[in-house]
C-alpha positions as CSV (number, residue, x, y, z in Angstrom):
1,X,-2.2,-14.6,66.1
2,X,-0.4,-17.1,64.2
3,X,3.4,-15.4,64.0
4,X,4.2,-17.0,60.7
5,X,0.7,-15.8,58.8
6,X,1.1,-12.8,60.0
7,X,4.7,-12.3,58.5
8,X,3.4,-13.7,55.3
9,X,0.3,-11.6,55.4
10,X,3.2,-8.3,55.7
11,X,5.4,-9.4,52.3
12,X,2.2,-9.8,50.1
13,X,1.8,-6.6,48.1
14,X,-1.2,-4.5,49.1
15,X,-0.9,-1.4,46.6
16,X,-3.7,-0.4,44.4
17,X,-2.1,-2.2,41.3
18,X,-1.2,-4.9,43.1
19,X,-5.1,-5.6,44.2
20,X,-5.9,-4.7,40.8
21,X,-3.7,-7.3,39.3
22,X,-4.4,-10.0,41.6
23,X,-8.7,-9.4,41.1
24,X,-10.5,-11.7,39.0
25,X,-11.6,-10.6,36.0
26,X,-15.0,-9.8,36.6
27,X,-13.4,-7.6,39.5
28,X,-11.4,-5.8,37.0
29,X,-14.2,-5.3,35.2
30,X,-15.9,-3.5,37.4
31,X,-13.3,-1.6,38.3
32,X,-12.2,-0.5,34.5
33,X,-15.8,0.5,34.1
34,X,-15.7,2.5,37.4
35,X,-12.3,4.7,36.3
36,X,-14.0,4.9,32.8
37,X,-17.2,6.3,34.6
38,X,-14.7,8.9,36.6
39,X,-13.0,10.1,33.9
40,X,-15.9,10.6,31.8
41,X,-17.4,13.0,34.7
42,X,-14.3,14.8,35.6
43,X,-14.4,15.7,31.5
44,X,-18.0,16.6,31.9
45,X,-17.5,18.9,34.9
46,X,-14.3,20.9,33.1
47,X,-16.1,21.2,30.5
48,X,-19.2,22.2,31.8
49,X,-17.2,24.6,34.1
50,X,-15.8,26.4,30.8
51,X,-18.9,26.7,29.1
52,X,-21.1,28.2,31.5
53,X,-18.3,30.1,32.2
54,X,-18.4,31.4,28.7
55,X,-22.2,31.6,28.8
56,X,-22.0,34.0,31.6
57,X,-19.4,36.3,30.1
58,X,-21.6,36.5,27.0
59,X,-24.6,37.3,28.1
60,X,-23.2,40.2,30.4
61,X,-21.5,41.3,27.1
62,X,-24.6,41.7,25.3
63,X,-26.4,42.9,28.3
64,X,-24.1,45.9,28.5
65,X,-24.8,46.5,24.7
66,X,-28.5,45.7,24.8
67,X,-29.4,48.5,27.4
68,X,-26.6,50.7,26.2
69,X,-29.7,52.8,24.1
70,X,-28.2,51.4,21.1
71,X,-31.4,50.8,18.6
72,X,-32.4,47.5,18.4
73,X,-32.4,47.5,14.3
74,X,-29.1,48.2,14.6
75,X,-27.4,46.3,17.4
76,X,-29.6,43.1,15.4
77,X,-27.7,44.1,12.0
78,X,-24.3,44.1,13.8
79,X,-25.4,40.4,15.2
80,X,-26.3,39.3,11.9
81,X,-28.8,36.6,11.5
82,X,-26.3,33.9,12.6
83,X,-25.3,34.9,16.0
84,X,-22.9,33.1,18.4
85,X,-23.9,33.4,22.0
86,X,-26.9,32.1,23.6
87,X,-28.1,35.8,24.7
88,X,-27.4,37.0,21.2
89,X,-29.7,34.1,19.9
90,X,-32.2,34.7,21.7
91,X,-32.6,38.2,20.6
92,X,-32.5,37.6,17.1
93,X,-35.2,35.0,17.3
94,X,-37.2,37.5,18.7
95,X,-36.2,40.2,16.3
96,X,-36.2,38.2,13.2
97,X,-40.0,37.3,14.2
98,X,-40.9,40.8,14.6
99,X,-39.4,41.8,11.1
100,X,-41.3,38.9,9.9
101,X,-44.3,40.1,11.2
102,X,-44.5,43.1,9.3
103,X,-46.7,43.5,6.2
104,X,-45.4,45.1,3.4
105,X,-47.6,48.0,4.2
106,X,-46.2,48.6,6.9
107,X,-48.4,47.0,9.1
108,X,-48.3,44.0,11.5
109,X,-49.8,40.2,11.1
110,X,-52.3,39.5,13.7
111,X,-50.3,37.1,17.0
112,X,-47.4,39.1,16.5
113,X,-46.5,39.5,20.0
114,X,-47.5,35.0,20.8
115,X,-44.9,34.5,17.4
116,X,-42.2,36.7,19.0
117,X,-42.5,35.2,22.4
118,X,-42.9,31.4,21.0
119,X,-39.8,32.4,18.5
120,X,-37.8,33.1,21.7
121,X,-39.3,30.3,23.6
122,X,-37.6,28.0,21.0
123,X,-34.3,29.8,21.0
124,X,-34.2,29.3,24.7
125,X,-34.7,25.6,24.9
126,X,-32.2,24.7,22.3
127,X,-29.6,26.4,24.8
128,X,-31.0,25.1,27.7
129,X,-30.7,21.5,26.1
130,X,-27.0,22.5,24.8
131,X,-26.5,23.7,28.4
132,X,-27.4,20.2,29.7
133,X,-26.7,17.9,27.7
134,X,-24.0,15.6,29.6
135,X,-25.3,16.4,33.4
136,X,-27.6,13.0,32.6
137,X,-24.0,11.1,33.0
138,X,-22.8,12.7,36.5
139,X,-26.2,11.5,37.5
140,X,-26.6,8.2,36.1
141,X,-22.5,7.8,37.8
142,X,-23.8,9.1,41.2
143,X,-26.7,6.9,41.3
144,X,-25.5,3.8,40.1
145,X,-21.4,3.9,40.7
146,X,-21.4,3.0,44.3
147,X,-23.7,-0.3,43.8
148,X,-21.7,-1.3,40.9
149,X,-18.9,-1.3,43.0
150,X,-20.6,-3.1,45.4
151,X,-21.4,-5.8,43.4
152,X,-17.9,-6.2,42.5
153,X,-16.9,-6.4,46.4
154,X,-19.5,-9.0,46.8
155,X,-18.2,-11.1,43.9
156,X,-14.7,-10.2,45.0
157,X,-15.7,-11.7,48.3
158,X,-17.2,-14.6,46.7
159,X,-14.1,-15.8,45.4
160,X,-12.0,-15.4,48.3
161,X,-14.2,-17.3,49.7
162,X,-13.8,-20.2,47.3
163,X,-10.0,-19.9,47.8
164,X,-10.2,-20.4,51.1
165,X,-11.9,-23.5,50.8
166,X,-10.2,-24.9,48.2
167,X,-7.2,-24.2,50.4
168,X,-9.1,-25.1,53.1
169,X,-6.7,-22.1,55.3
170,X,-8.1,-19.3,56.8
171,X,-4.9,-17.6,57.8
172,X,-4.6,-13.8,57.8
173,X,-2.3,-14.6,54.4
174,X,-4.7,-16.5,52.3
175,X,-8.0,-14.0,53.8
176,X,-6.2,-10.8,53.3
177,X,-5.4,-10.6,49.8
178,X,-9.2,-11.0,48.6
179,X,-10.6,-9.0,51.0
180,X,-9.1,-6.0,50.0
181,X,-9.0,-6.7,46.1
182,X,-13.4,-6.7,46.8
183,X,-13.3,-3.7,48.9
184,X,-11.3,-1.9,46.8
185,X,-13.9,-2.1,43.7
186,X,-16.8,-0.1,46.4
187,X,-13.6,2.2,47.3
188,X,-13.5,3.1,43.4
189,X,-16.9,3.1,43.2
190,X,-17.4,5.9,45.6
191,X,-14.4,7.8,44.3
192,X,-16.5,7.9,40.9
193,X,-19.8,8.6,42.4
194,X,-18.9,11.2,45.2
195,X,-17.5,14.0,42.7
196,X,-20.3,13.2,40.4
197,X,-23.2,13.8,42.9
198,X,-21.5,17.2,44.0
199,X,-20.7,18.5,40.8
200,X,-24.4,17.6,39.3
201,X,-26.0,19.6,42.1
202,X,-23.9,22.5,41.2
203,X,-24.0,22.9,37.2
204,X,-27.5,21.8,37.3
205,X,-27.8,24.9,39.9
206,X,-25.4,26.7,37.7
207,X,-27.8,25.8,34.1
208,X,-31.1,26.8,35.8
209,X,-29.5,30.5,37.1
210,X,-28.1,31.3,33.5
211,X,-31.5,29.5,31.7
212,X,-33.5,32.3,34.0
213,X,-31.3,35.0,32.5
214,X,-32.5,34.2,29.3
215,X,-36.2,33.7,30.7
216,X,-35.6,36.8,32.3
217,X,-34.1,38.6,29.2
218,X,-36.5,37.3,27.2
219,X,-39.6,38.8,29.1
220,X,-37.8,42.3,29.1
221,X,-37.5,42.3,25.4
222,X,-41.1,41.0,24.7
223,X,-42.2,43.7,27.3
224,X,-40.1,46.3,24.9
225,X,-41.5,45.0,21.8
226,X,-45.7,45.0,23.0
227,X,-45.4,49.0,24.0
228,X,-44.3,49.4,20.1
229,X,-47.2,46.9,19.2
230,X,-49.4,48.9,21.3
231,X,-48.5,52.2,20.0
């Protein structure tokens, strides 16, 4: 190997600023869109972590004061008609229905019990969309992050090329610098998309087990609710 190329390929820069700097401008580009995509998944993920976090305490919260024998009248008058958590919701869908349902008589409206369940139904799928709204974005950044940086290491390649021949040298000095400016744009791109895949699998796993608590509540309540219809 040329000695002298080889010295000169040693006192070129090779940190990630320094490739980022030297990159053309479609390369940075890429690469700003890249950190943008990470960031905007790591913020997803905390945020994600906190509220399902929050979801879970919740609804053991009202699970304890659900099935502490408390009547359900009551417990729904301490919720109020605007509740906060998820669970709480849930339940007062069903028991506003089923105070709805009642005739002035006394007596009950005909479909009660497909009202009550439909009421809840509702409640349920506005959480479930609150609960995963933003996991789109980890997988649109796991998908599509790694060929985005791709491109950018092709393009980045691309125009070492040209350099060389404009330079018409192919020493390790001239080669170098390009080379690893393009590969770092599929380096970032995985960095973005790796985290993003992993995470998406777990809160989506996460968002299905605590949209089956409410399923799950849900059904228990209604079960509750049709042995008073029946009687």
């Amino acid at each position: 190997m040329d000695t002298h190329a080889l010295a000169s390929a040693q006192e070129i820069d090779f940190s990630l600023l320094a490739l980022f700097a030297r990159a053309s401008l479609t390369v940075k580009l890429v690469m700003l869109a890249l950190i943008g995509a990470s960031i905007w998944s790591w913020a997803i993920i905390i945020q994600k972590y906190i509220v399902y976090r929050l979801a879970r305490r919740e609804a053991s919260i009202f699970d304890r004061s659900f099935w502490s024998g408390e009547p359900l009248d009551e417990l729904f008058e301490k919720i109020g008609s605007a509740p906060d958590g998820a669970s709480e919701k849930v339940f007062a869908a069903g028991m506003l229905e089923w105070r709805r349902s009642h005739r002035q008589d006394g007596g009950l409206i005909a479909g009660a019990q497909a009202r009550i369940d439909r009421s809840m139904d509702v409640a349920i799928a506005k959480e479930s969309e609150k609960l995963n709204s933003g996991l789109g974005v980890l997988a649109t950044t796991g998908s599509t992050a790694p060929f985005i940086g791709l491109f950018g290491t092709v393009w980045g390649i691309k125009t070492a090329f040209e350099e060389i021949a404009i330079s018409q040298n192919t020493s390790l000095a001239v080669v170098a610098p390009g080379i690893a400016e393009a590969l770092l744009a599929t380096g970032i791109g995985l960095v973005a998309a790796i985290p993003a895949v992993i995470f998406y699998n777990k809160l989506s796993g996460d968002s299905d087990r605590i949209i089956s608590g409410y399923e799950a509540f849900a059904d228990e309540f209604s079960t509750i609710l049709s042995r008073q219809l029946d009687a």
